[in-house]
gemmi code that builds the backbone of each chain (N, CA, C; Angstrom):
import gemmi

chains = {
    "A": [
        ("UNK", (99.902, 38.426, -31.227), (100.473, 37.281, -31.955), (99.480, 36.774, -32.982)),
        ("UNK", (99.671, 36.906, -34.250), (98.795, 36.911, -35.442), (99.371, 35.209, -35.688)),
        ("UNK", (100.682, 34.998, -35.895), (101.264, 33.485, -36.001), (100.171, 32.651, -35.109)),
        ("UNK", (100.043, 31.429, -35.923), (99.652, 30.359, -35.299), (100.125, 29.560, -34.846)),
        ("UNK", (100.092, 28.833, -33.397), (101.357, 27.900, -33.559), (102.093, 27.017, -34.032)),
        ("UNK", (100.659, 26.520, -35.148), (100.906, 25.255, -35.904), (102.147, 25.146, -36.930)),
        ("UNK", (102.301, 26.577, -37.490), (103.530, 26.868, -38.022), (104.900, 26.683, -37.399)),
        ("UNK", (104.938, 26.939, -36.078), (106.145, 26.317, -35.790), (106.184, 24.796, -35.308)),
        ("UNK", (105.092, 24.688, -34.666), (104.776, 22.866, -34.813), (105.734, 21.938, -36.241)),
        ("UNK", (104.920, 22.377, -37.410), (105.245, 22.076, -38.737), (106.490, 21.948, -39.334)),
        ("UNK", (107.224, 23.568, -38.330), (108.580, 23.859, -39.208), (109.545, 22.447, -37.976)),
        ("UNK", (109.044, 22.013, -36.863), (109.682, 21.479, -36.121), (109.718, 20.212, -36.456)),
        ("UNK", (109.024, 19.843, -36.668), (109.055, 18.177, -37.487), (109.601, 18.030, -38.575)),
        ("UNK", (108.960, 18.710, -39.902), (109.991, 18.924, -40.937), (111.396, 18.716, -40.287)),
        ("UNK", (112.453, 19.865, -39.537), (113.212, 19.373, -39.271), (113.744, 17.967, -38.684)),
        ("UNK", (112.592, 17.303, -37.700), (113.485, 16.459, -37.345), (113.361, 15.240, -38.452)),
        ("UNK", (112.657, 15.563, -39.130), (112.203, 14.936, -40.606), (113.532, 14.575, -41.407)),
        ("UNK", (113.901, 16.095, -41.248), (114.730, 16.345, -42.234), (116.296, 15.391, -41.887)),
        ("UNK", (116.296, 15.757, -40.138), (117.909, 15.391, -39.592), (118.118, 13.698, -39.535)),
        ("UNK", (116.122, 13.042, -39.482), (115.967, 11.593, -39.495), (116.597, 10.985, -40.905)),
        ("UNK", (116.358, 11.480, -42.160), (116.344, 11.257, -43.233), (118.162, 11.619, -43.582)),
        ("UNK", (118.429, 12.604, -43.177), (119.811, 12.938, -43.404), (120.612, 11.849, -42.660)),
        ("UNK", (120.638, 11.212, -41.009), (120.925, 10.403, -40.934), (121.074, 8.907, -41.910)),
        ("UNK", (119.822, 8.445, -41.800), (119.203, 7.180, -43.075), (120.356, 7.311, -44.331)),
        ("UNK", (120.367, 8.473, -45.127), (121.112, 8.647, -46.168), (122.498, 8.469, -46.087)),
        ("UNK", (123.134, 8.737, -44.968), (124.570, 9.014, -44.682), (125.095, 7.472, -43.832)),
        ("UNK", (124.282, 6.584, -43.455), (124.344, 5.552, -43.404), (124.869, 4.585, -44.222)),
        ("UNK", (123.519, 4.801, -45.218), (123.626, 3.793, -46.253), (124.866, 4.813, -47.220)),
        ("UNK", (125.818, 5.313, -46.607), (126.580, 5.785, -47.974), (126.539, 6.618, -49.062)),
        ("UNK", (125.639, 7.437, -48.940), (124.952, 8.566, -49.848), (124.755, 9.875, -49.394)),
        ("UNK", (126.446, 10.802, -49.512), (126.559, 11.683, -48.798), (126.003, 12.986, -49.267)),
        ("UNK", (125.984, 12.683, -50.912), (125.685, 14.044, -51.819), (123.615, 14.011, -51.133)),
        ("UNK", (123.167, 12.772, -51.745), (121.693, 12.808, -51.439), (121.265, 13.377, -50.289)),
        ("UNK", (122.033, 13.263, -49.357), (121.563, 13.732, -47.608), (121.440, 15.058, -47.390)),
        ("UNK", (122.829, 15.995, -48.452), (123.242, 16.927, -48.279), (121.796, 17.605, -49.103)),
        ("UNK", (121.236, 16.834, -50.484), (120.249, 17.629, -50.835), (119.602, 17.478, -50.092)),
        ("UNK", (118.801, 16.361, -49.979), (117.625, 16.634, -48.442), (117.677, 17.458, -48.022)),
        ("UNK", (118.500, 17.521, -46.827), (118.920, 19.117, -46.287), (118.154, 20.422, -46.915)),
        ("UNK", (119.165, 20.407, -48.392), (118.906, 21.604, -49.087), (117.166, 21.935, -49.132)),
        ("UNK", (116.474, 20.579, -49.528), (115.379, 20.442, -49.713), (114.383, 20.719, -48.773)),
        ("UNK", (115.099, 20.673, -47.362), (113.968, 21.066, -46.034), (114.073, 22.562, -45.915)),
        ("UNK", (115.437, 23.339, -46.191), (115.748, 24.352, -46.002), (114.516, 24.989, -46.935)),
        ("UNK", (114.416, 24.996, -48.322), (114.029, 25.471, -49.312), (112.379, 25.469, -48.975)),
        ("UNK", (111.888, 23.901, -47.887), (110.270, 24.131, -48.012), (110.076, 24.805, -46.444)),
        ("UNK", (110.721, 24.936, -45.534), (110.834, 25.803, -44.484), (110.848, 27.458, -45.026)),
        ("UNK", (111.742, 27.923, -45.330), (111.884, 29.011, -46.307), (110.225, 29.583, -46.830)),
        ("UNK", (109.645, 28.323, -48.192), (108.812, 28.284, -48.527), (107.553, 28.977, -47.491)),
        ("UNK", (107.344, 28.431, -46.235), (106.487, 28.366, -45.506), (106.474, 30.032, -44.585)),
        ("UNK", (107.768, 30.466, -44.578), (107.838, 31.736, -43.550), (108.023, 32.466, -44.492)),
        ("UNK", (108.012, 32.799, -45.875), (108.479, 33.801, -46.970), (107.413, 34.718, -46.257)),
        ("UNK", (106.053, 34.301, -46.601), (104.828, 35.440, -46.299), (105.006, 36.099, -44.881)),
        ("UNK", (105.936, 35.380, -43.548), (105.988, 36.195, -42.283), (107.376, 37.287, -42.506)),
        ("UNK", (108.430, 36.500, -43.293), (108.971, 37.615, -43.635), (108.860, 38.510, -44.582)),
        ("UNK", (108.028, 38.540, -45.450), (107.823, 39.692, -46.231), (106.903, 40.711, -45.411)),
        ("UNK", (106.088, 40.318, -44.339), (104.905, 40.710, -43.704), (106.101, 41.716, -42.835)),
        ("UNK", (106.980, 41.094, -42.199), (108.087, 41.829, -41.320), (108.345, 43.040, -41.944)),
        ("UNK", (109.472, 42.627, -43.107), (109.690, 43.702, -43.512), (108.680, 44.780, -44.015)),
        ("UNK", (107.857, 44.543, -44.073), (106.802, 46.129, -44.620), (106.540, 46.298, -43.396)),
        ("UNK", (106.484, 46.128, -42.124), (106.407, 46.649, -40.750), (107.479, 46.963, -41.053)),
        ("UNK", (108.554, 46.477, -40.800), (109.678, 47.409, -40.840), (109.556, 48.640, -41.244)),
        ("UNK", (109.332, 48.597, -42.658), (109.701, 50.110, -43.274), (108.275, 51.184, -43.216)),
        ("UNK", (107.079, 50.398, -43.014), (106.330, 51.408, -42.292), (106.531, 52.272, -41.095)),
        ("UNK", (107.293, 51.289, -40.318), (107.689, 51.580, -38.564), (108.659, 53.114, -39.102)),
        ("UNK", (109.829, 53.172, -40.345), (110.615, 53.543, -40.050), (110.100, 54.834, -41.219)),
        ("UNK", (108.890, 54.891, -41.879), (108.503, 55.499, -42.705), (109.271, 55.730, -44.360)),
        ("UNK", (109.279, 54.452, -44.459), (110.766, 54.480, -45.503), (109.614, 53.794, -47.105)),
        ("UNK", (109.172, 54.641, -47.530), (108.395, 54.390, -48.783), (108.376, 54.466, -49.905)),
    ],
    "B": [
        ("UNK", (88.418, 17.247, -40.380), (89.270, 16.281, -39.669), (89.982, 14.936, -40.144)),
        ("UNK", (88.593, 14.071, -39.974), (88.239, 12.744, -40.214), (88.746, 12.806, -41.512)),
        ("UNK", (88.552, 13.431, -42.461), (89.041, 13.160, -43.854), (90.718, 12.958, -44.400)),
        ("UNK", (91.071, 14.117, -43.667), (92.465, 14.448, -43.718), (93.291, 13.617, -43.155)),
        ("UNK", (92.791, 13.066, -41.867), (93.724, 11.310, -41.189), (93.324, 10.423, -42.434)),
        ("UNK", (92.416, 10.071, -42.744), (92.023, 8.951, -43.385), (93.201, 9.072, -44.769)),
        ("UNK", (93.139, 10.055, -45.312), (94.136, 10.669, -46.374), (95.695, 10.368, -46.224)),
        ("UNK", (96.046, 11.086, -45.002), (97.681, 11.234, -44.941), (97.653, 9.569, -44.382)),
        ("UNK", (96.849, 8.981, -44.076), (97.396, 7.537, -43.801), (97.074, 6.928, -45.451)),
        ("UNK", (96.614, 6.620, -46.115), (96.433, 6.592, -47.717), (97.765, 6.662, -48.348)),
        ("UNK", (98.265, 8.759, -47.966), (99.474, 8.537, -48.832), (100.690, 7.412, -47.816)),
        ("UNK", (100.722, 7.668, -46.865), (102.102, 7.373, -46.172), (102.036, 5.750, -46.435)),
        ("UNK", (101.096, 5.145, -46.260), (101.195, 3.810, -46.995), (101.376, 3.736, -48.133)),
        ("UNK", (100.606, 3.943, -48.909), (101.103, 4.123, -50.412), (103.025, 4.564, -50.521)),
        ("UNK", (103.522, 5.459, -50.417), (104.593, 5.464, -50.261), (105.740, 4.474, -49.722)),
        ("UNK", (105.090, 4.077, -48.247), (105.734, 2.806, -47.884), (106.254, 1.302, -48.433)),
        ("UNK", (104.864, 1.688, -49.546), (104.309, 0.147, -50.172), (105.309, 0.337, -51.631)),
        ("UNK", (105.907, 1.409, -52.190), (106.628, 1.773, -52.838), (108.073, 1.756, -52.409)),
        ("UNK", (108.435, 2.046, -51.264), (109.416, 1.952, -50.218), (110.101, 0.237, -50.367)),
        ("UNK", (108.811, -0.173, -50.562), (108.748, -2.128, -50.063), (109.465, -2.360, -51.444)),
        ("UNK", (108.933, -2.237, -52.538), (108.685, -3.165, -53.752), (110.030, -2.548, -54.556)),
        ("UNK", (111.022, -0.710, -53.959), (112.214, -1.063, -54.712), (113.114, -1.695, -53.703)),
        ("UNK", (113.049, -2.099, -52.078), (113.361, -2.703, -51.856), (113.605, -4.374, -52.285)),
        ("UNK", (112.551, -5.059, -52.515), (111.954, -6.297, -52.535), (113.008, -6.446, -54.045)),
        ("UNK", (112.912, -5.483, -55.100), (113.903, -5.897, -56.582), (115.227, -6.099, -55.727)),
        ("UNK", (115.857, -5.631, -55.110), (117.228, -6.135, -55.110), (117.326, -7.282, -53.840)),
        ("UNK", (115.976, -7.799, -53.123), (116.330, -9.176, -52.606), (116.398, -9.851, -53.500)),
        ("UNK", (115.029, -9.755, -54.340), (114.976, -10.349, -55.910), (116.007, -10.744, -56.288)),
        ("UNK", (116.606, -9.912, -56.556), (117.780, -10.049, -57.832), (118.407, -11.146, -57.133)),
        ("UNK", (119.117, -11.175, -56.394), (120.086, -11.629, -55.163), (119.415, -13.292, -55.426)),
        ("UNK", (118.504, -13.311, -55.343), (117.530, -15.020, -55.029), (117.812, -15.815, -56.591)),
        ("UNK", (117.293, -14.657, -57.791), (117.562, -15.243, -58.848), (118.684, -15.422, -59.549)),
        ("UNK", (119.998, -14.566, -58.898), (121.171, -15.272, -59.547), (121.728, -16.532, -58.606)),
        ("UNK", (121.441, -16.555, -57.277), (121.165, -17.724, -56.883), (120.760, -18.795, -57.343)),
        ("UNK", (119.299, -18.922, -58.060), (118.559, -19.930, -59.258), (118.901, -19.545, -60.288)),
        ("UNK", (119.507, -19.555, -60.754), (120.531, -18.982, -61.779), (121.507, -20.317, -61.928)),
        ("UNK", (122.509, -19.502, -60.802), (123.786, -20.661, -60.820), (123.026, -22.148, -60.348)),
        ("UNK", (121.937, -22.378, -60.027), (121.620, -23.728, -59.468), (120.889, -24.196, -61.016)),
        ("UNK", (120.806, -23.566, -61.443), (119.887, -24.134, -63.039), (121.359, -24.204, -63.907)),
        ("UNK", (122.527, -23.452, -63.642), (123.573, -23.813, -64.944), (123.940, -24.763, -64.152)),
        ("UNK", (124.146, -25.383, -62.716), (124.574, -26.599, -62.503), (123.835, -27.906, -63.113)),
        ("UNK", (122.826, -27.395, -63.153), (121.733, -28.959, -63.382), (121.708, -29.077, -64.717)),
        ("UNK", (122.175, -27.966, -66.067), (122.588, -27.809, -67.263), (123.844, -28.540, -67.585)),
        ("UNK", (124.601, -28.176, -67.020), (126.124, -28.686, -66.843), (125.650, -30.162, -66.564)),
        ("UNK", (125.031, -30.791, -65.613), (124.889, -32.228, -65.349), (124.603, -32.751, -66.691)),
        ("UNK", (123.599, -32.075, -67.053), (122.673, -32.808, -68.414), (123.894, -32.782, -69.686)),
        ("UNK", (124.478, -32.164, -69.691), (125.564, -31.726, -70.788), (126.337, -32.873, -70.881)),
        ("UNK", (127.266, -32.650, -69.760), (128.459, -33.073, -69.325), (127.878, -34.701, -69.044)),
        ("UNK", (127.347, -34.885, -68.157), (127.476, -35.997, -67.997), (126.384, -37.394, -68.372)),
        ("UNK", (125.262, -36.699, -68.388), (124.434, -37.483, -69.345), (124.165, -37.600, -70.709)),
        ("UNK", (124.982, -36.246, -71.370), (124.967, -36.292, -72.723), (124.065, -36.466, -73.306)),
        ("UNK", (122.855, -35.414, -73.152), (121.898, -35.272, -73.614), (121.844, -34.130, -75.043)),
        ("UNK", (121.362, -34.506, -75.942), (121.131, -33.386, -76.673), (120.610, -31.895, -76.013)),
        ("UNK", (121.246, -30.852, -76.464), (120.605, -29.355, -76.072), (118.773, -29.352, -75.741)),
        ("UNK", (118.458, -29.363, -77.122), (117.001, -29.249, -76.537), (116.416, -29.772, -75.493)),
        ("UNK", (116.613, -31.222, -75.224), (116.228, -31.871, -73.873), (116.491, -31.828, -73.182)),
        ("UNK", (118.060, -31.432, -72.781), (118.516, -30.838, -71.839), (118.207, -29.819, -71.144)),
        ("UNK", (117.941, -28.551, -72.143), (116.954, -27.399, -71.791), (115.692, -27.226, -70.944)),
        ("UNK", (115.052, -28.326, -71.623), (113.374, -28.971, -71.434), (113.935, -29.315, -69.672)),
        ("UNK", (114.893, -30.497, -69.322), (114.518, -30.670, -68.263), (115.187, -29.618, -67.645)),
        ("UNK", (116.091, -28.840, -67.732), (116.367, -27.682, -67.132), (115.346, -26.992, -66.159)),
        ("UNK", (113.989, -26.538, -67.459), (113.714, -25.857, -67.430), (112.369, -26.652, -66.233)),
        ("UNK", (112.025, -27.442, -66.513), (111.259, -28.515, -65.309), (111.161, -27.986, -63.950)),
        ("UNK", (113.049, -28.251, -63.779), (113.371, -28.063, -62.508), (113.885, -26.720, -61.986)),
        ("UNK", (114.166, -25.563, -62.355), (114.450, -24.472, -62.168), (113.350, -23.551, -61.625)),
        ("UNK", (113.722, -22.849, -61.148), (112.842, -21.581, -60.143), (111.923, -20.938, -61.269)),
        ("UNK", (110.236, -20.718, -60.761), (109.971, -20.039, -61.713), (109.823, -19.083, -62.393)),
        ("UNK", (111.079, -17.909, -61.804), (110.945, -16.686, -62.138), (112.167, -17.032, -63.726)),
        ("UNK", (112.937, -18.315, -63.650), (113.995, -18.152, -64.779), (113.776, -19.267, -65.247)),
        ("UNK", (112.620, -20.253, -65.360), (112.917, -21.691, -66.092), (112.176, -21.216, -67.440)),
        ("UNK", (111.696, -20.350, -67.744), (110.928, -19.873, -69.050), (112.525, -19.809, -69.849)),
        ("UNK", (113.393, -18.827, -69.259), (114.497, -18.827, -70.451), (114.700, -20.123, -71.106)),
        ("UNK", (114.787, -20.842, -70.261), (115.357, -22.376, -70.413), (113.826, -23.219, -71.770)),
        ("UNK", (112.554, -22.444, -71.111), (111.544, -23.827, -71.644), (111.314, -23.368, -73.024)),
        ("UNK", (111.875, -21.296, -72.638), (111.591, -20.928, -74.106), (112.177, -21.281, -75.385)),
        ("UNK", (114.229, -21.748, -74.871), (115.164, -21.773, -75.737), (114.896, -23.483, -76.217)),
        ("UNK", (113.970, -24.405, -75.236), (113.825, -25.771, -76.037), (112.341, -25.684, -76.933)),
        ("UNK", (111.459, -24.600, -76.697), (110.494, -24.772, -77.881), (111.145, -23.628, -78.643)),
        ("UNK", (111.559, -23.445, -78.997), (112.129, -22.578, -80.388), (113.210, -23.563, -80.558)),
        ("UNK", (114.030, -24.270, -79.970), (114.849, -25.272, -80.708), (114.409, -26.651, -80.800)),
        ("UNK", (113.266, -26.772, -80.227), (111.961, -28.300, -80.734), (111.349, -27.617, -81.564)),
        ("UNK", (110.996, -26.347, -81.987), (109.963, -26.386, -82.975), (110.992, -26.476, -84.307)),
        ("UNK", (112.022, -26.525, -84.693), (113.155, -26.479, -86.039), (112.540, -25.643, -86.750)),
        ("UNK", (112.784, -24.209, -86.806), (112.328, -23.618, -87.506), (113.408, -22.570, -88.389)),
        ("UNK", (115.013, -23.260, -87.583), (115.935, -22.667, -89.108), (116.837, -21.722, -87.336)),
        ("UNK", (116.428, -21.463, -86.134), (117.307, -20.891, -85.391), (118.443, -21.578, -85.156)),
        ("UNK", (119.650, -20.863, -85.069), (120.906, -21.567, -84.450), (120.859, -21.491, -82.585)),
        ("UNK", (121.590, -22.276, -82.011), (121.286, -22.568, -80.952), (121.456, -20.772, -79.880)),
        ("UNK", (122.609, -20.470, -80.498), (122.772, -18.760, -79.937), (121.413, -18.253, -80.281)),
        ("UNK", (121.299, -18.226, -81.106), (119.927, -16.926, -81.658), (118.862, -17.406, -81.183)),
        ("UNK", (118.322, -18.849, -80.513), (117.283, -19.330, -79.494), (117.616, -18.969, -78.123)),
        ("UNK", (118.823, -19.131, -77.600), (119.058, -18.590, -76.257), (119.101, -17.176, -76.408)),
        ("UNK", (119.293, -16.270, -77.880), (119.286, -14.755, -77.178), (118.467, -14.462, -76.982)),
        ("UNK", (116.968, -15.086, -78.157), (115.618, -14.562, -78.502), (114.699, -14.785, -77.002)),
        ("UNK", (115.360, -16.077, -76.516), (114.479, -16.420, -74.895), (114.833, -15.506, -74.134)),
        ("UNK", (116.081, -14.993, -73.977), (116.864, -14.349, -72.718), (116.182, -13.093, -72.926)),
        ("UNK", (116.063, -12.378, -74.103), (115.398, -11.433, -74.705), (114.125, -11.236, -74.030)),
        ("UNK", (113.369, -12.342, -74.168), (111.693, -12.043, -74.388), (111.416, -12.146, -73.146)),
        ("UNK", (112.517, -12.709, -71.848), (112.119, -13.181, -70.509), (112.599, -12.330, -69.465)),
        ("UNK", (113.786, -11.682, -69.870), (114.338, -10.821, -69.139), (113.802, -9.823, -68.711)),
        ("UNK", (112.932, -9.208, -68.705), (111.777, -8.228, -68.483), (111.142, -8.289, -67.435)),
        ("UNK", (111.103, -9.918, -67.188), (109.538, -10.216, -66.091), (110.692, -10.857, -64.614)),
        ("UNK", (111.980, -10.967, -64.806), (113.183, -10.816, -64.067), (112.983, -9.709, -62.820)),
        ("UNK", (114.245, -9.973, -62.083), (114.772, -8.515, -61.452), (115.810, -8.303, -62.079)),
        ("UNK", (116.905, -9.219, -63.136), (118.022, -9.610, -63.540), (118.303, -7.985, -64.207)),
        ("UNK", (119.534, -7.722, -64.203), (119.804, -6.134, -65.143), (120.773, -6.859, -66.113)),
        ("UNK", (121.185, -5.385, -66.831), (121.865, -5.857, -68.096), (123.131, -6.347, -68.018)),
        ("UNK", (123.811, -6.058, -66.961), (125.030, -6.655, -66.768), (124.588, -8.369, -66.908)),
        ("UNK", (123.761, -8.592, -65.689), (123.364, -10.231, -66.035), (123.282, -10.924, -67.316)),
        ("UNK", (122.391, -9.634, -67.895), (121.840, -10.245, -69.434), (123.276, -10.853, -70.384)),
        ("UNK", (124.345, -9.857, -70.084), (125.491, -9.582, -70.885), (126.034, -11.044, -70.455)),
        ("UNK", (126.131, -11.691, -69.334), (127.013, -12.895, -68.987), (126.057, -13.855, -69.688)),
        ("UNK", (124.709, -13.824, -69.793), (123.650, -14.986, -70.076), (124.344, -14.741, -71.790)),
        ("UNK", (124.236, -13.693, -72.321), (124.998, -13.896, -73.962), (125.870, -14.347, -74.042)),
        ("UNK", (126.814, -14.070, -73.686), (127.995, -14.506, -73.482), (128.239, -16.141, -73.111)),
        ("UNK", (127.393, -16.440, -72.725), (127.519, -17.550, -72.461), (126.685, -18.538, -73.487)),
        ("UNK", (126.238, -18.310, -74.035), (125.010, -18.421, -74.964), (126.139, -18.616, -76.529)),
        ("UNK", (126.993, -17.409, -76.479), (127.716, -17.464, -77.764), (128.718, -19.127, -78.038)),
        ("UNK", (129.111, -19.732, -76.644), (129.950, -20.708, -76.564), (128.829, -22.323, -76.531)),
        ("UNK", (128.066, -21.637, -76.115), (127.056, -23.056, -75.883), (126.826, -24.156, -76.456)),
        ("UNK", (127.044, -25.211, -77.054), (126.606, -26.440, -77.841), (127.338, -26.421, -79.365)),
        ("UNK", (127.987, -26.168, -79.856), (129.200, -25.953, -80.436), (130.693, -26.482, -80.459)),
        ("UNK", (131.142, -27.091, -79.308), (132.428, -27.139, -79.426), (132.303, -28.621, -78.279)),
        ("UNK", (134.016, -28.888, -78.069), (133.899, -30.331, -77.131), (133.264, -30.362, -75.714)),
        ("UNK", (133.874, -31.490, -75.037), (133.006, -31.436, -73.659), (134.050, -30.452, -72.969)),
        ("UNK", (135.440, -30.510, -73.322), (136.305, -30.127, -72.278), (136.012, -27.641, -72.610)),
        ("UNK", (135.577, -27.974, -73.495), (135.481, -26.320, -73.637), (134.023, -26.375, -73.671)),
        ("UNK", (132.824, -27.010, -73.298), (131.989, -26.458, -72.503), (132.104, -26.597, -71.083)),
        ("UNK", (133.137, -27.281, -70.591), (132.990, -27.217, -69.163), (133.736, -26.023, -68.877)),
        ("UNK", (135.058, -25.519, -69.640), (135.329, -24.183, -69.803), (134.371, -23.136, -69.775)),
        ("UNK", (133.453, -23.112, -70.627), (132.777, -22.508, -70.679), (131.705, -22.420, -69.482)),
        ("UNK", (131.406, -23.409, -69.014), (130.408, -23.102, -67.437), (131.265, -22.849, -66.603)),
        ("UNK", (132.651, -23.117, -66.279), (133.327, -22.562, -65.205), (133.344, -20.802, -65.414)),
        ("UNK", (133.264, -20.394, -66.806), (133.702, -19.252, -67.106), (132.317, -18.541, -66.119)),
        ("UNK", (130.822, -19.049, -66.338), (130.154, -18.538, -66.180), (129.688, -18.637, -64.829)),
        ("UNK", (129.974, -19.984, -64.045), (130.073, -19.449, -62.540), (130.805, -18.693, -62.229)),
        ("UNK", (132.024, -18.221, -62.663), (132.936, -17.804, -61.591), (132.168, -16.054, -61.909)),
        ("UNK", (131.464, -15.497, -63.161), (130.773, -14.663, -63.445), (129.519, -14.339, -62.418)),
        ("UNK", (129.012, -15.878, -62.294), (127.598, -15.300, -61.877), (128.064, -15.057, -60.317)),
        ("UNK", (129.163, -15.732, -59.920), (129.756, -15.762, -58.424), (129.825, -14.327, -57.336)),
        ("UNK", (130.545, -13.246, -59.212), (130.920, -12.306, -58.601), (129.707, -11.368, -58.873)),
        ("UNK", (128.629, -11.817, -59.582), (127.487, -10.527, -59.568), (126.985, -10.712, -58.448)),
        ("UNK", (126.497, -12.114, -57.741), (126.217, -12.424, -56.235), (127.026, -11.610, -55.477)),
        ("UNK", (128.078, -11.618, -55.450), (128.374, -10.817, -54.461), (128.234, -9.268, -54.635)),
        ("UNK", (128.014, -8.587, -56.078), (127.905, -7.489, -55.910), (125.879, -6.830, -55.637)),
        ("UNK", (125.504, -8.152, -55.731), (124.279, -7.937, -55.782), (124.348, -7.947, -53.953)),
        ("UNK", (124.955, -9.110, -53.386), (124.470, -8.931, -52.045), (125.130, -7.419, -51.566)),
        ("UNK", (125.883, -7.004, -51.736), (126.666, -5.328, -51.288), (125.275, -4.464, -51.321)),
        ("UNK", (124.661, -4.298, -52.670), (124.002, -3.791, -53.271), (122.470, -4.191, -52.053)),
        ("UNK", (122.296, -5.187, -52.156), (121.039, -5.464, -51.082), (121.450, -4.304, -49.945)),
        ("UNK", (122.390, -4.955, -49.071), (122.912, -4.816, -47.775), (122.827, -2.746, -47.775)),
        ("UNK", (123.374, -2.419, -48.791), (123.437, -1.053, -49.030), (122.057, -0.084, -49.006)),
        ("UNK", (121.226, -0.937, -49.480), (120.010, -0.222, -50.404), (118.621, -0.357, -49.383)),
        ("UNK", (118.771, -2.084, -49.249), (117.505, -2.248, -48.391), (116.457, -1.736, -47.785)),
        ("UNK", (117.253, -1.444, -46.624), (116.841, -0.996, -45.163), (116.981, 0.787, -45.709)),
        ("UNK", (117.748, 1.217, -46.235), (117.661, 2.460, -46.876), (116.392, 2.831, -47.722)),
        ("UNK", (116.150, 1.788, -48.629), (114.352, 1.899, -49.043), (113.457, 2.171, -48.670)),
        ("UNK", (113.401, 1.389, -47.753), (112.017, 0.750, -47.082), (111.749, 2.223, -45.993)),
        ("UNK", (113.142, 2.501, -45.083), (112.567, 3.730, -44.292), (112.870, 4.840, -45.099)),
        ("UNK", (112.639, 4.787, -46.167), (112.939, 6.122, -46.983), (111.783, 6.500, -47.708)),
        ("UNK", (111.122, 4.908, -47.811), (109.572, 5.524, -48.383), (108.422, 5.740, -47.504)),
        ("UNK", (108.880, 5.437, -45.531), (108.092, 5.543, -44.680), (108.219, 7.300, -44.693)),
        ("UNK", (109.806, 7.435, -44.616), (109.792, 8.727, -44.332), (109.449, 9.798, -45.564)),
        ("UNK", (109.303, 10.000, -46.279), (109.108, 10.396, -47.387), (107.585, 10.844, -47.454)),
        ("UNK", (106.860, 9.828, -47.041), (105.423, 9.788, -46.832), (104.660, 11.109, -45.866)),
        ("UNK", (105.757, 10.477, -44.606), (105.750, 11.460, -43.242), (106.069, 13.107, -43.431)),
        ("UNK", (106.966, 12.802, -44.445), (106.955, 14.438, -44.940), (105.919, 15.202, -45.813)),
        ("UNK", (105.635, 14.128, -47.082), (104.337, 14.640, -47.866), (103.217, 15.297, -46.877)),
        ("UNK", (102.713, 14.604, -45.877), (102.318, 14.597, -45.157), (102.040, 15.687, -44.092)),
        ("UNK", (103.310, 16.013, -43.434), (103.361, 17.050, -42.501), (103.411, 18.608, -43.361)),
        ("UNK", (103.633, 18.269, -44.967), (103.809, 19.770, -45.791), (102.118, 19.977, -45.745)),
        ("UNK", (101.494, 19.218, -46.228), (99.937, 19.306, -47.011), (98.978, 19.657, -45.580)),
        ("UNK", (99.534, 19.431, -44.128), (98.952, 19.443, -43.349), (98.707, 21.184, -43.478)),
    ],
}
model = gemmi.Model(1)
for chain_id, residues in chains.items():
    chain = gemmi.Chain(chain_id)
    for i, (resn, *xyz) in enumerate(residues, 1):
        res = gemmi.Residue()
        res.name, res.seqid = resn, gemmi.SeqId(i, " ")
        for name, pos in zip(("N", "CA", "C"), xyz):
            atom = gemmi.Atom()
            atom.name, atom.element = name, gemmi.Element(name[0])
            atom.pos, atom.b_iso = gemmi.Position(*pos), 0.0
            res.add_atom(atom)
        chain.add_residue(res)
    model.add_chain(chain)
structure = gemmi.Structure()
structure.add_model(model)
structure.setup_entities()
């Protein structure tokens, strides 16, 4: 296990970050804003695992000798 | 370690404290059309029933009014005590103008303060009292859209710039 755990620590708060804030927004009446939020946690989550999934896939296609 | 707490508490306040102050404009607002309508009542007194000339009327207006809005008032009696050729509109726009800034008041407000400004000291008693009814029943209904507007926004601010912070925060970590 090369992952650290702090990365999923990180990605776990962000979310509840994200579902706290999406609440707050949808409260006060602001359904489009919440929905970006959302978009916006998705996009820096994403951000954060791009390098484990790009790392995957070239295991992948090493594993499968596909070059 | 030590650096990085000291930091993310830095931003998340900072943010908070930003959180506060666009909160704090729309209690604002809310308080000063409040002193608002309590300064066109005490205008209306001086008008209507003591029959005071404008300028002095203004002057004590402006005495007794809150001090985020008695400048409109102290500004429109020294530009109409100093006689320098303004008509009484073009002293109330030039004050409303130069004061409105240091307000929470927006332009809709501004638009009823002209408006009201265009009828002002001009015509009999019975069509300026027209004319201040016109403008309570105006400032009546921005109060209420201002309080919606509080009630809506507030509490939506304030934990929006806590949380906001909390996120800067947990990314940079």
């Amino acid at each position: 296990m090369n992952v650290s755990v702090d990365l999923i620590f990180k990605i776990a708060a962000i979310g509840i970050l994200v579902s706290v804030l999406n609440q707050v927004l949808i409260r006060s009446g602001r359904e489009e804003q919440a929905m970006m939020t959302t978009l916006v946690g998705i996009v820096v989550v994403l951000f954060m695992v791009i390098q484990l999934i790009s790392n995957l896939f070239t295991t992948v296609k090493t594993m499968f000798q596909l070059y | 370690m030590f650096v990085k707490t000291i930091f993310s508490i830095i931003i998340i306040v900072a943010t908070a404290a930003i959180g506060y102050i666009f909160s704090y404009g729309y209690v604002q607002r809310l308080q000063q059309l409040k002193n608002l309508y309590l300064s066109f009542q005490l205008l209306e007194t001086e008008i209507i029933y003591s029959s005071n000339p404008l300028p002095i009327a203004m002057e004590r207006v402006g005495k007794k009014s809150n001090k985020y809005i008695c400048n409109i008032f102290n500004d429109t009696y020294k530009i109409l005590n100093s006689k320098i050729g303004y008509s009484i509109e073009e002293a109330w726009n030039k004050a409303i103008n130069d004061n409105l800034m240091k307000t929470s008041l927006n332009n809709e407000d501004k638009e009823i303060l002209i408006d009201f400004g265009k009828n002002l000291g001009f015509t009999d008693k019975e069509n300026q009292i027209k004319n201040f009814q016109l403008v309570y029943l105006q400032l009546q209904k921005q109060q209420k859209i201002a309080e919606q507007l509080k009630m809506k926004n507030e509490k939506m601010c304030k934990s929006l710039g806590v949380l906001i912070g909390i996120a800067i925060v947990i990314v940079l970590i």
